[in-house]
N, C-alpha and C positions, 0 to 999 in steps of 0.2 A: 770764398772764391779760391783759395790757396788748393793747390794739388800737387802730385805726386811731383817730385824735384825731376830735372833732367838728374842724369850721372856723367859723370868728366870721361868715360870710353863713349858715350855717345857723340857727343860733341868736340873730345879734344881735336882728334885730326881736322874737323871744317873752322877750329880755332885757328889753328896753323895754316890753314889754305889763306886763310884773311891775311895772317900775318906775315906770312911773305910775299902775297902780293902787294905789301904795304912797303917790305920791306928787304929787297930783294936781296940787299948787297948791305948795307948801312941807313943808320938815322944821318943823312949828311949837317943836318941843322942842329941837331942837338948836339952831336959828336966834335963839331966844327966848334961849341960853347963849352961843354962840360968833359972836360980832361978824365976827371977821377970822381968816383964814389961818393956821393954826398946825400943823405938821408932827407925827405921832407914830406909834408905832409898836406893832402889838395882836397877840398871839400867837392862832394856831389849834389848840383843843387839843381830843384827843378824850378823850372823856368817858366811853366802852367802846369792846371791841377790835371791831376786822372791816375793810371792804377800802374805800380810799378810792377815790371816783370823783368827777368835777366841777369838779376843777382850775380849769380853763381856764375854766367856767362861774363860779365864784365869780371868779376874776381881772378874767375881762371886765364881770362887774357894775358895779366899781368903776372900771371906764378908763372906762365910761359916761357914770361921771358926772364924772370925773375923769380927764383922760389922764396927768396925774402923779403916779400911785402906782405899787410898785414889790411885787413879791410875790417873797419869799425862800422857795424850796419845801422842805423836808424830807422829803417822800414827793409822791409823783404817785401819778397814776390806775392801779390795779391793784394799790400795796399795800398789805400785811396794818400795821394799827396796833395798839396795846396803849391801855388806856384810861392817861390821863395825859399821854403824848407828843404832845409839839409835831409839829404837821404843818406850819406854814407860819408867816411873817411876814409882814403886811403894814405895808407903810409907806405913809402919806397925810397928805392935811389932816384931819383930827380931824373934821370936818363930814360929809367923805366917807364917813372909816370911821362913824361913828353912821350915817347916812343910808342906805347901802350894805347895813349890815348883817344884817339879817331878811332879805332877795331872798337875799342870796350865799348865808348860810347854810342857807337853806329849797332853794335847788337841790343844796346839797352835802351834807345831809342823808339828803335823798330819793334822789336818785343814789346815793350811798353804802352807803341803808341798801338798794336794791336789789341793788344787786352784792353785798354781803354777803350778802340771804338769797341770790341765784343761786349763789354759791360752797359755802353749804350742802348747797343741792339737788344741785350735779355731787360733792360729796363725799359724799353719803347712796346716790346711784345708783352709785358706781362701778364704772363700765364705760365705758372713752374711746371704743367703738367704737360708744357708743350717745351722741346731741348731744341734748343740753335746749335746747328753744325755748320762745319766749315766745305770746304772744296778742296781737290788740289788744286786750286788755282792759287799756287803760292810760288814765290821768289827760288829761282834753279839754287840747290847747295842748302837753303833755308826754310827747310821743311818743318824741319824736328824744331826747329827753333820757334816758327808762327804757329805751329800749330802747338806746341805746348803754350803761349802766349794765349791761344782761344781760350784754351782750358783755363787759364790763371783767371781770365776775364767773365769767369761762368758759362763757358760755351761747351760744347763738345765737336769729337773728330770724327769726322767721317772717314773715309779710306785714305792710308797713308801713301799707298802705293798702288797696283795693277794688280798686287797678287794676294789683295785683302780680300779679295771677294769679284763674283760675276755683278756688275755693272751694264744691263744693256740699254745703251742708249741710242737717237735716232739714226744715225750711223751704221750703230751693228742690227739694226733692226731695218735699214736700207738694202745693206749687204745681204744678211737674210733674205729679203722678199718680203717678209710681214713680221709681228708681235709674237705669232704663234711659231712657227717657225725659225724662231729667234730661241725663242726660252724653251724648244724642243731639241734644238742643235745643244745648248746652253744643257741640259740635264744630261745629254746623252755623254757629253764630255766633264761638267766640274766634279769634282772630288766631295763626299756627299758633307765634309765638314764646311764645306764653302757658302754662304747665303746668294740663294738671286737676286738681284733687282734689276725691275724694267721701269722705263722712263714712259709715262705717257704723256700724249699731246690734247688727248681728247673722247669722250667716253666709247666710242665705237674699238677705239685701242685696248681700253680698261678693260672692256668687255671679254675681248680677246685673252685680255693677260689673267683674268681671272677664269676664263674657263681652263687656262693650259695649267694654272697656280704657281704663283711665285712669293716668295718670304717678305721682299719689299717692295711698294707701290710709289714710285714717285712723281706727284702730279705736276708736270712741268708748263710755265705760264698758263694756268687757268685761271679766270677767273671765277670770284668769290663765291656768285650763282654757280657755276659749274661744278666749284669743290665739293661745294655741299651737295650736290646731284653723286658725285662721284663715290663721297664718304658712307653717302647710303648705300649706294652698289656695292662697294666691299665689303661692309657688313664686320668689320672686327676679323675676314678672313687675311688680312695680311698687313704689315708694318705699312702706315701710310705716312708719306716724305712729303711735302710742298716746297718748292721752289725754282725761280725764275723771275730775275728783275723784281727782287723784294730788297726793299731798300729801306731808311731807319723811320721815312715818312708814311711806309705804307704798312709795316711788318704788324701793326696794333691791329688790323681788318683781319687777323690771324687770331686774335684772343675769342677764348672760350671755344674756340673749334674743337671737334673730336681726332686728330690729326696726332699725332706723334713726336714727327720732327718738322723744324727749316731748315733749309739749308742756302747759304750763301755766300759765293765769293767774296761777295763784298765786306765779310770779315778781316779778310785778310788784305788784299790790294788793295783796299778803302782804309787802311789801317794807318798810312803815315806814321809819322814819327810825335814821340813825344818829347816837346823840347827838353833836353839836361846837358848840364854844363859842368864841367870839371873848373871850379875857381880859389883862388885866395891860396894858391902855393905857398908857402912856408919850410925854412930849411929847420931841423930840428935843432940846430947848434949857435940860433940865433936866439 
């Protein structure tokens, strides 16, 4: 499940957005106890099982504010914990780790508890021949952070952005006037590296979008009979997507289809948190 790491220029400045809306002015609590410099040492423990991701996000919180702490790993991004086990150590100034704490653990929580549910989903569908993708429907600021967490989890991304690719959904297919009409406005303006996709509702739509031709198909709330009506009509002529209101009890009525991808929000905003807890502080000169 392990993939490509984030890098510290993608994420440092949304590290710093956290960290001073945490901490605008002063740690008044910590600052009001700890005068001077005092080195110690806090264990990270999870508190239920599932899959960690954020490593590197929780690490760099604290070189933020601190470039002299020191983080002892026990598991990385990608594996499976049991609730109880130590996942990491961190060593600092005592100020740091209070101060640090809530940011770090609030990115490795949510990362965490995303890949966890993603690891669900590819084990409730299984079928490796079929990839779950995500949405943007993710948290404002915390893009690059969920959706690399899908990835940790076995999932894949779908468009990160607006300017990933043509997207025509029911909307711009409203504005249009029709399907065809849509993905004909749609060719005469994208840039010919850009892929299409049109969203459909229902086969008289498909029908439409396959006579005009488009790269990807996505069948949006149909049902099970209808997919399979639909997957015949394409014929292998274009990327075929399902998704809408597939959730972790229904996504298996998806196995052994001829289909391509799923995709669902519900990777992400169904993702919660995974409980972890920073405990058992220790000064080093004790």
């Amino acid at each position: 499940m392990k993939k490509t790491r984030l890098k510290e220029f993608q994420i440092r400045d949304s590290i710093e957005r956290a960290l001073r809306e945490d901490v605008p002015v002063e740690d008044l609590s910590t600052n009001a106890i700890y005068r001077e410099k005092r080195k110690a040492t806090v264990s990270l423990i999870a508190k239920e099982d599932g899959i960690i991701c954020g490593m590197d996000v929780f690490e760099l919180t604290f070189k933020i504010l601190d470039d002299d702490i020191s983080l002892e790993r026990f598991y990385d991004d990608g594996d499976s914990v049991k609730k109880g086990e130590v996942i990491g150590k961190l060593k600092a100034d005592v100020r740091t780790i209070l101060t640090g704490e809530r940011v770090a653990l609030n990115y490795l929580q949510r990362m965490s508890g995303i890949a966890t549910n993603t690891a669900k989903y590819v084990k409730a569908l299984g079928d490796d021949k079929i990839k779950i993708m995500d949405t943007r429907k993710t948290t404002p600021n915390m893009r690059i952070f969920e959706k690399y967490a899908v990835k940790v989890g076995g999932g894949e991304n779908h468009r990160f952005n607006l300017s990933d690719g043509i997207m025509l959904k029911d909307n711009h297919i409203g504005a249009a006037g029709s399907v065809t009409s849509a993905i004909q406005m749609a060719k005469e303006y994208y840039p010919f590296i850009k892929k299409i996709e049109i969203e459909v509702e229902n086969l008289n739509q498909l029908k439409e979008a396959l006579t005009e031709g488009v790269d990807i198909i996505m069948l949006d709330n149909m049902d099970i009979q209808t997919t399979e009506q639909a997957i015949k009509l394409i014929d292998k002529r274009a990327i075929i997507e399902c998704s809408g209101n597939i959730s972790l009890d229904n996504i298996g009525r998806y196995r052994g289809m001829d289909i391509d991808f799923i995709s669902s929000g519900a990777l992400t905003y169904e993702g919660g948190v995974l409980d972890i807890s920073m405990k058992n502080l220790r000064y080093e000169d004790e």
